[in-house]
C-alpha positions as CSV (number, residue, x, y, z in Angstrom):
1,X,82.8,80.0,161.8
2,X,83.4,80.0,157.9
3,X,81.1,76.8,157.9
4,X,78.5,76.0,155.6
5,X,74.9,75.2,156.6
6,X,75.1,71.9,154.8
7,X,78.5,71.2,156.7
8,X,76.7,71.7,159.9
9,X,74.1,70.3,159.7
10,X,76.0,67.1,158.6
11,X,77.6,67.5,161.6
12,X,74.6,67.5,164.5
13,X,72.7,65.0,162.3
14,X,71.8,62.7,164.9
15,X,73.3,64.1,167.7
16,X,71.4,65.4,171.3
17,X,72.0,67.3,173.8
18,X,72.1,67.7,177.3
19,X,70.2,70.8,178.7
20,X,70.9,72.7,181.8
21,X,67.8,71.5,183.0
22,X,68.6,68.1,182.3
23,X,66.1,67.5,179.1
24,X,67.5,66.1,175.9
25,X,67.3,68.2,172.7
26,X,68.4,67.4,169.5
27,X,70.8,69.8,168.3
28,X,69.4,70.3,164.9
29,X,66.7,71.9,166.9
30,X,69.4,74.8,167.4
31,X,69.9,75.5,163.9
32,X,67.2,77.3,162.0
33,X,69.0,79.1,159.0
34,X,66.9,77.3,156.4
35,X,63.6,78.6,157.7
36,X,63.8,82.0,155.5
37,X,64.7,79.2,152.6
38,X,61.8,77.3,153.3
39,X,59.0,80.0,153.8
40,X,60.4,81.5,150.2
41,X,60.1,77.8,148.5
42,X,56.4,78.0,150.1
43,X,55.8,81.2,149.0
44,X,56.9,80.2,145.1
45,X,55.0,76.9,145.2
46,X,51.8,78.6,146.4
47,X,52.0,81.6,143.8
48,X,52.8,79.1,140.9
49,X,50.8,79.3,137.9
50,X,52.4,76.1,136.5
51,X,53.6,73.7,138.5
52,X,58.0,74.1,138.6
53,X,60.8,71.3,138.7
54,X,62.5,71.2,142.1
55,X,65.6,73.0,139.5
56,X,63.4,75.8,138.3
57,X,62.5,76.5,141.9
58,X,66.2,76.1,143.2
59,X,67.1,78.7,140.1
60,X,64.2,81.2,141.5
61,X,65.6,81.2,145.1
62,X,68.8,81.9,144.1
63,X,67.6,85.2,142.0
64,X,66.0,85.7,145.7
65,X,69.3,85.7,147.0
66,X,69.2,82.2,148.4
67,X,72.2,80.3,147.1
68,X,70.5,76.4,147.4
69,X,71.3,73.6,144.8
70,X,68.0,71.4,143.6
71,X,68.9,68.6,145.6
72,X,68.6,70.9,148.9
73,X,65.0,72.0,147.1
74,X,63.9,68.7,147.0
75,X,64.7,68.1,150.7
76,X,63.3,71.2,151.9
77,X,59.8,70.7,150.2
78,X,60.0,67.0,151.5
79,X,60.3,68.5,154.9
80,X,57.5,70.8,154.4
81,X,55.2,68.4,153.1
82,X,54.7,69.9,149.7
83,X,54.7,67.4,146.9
84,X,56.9,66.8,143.8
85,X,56.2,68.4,140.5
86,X,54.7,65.6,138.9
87,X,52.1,65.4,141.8
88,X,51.1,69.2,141.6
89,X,50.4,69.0,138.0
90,X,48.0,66.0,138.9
91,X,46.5,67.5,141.3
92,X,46.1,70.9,139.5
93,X,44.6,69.1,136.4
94,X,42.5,67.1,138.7
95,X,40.2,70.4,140.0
């Protein structure tokens, strides 16, 4: 479609569907292009020595080949439950 994921996702934002079967489903359940995104932000969060800025990860991923701005970092590791910078340095110098 030429679309970007941000685009789309924009667009179903809020939006459900009606199955075949007569269920509701929201449609952002249909979309799952960040979930390669997401397991790689995992991956570098888990393997840090450091803890990284949500730009020094978004800088990382796109040397991965995953071309993702900071702000869409910071959303994805909100969604994933993984806490800011900040936090992981505290909790790091806290063990």
């Amino acid at each position: 479609m030429g679309l970007h994921e941000s685009t789309v996702c924009r667009a179903v934002a809020g939006k459900i569907a009606l199955l075949p079967n007569r269920a509701l489903a929201p449609l952002d359940d249909f979309f799952h292009a960040a979930r390669p995104v997401q397991e790689a932000l995992r991956e570098l969060i888990a393997a840090e020595q450091e803890p990284l800025s949500d730009q020094e990860l978004a800088e990382l991923l796109v040397a991965r080949g995953y071309p993702i701005a900071r702000r869409t970092v910071a959303k994805y590791r909100e969604q994933l439950g993984l806490p800011a910078q900040r936090q992981r340095a505290r909790r790091q110098r806290d063990r």
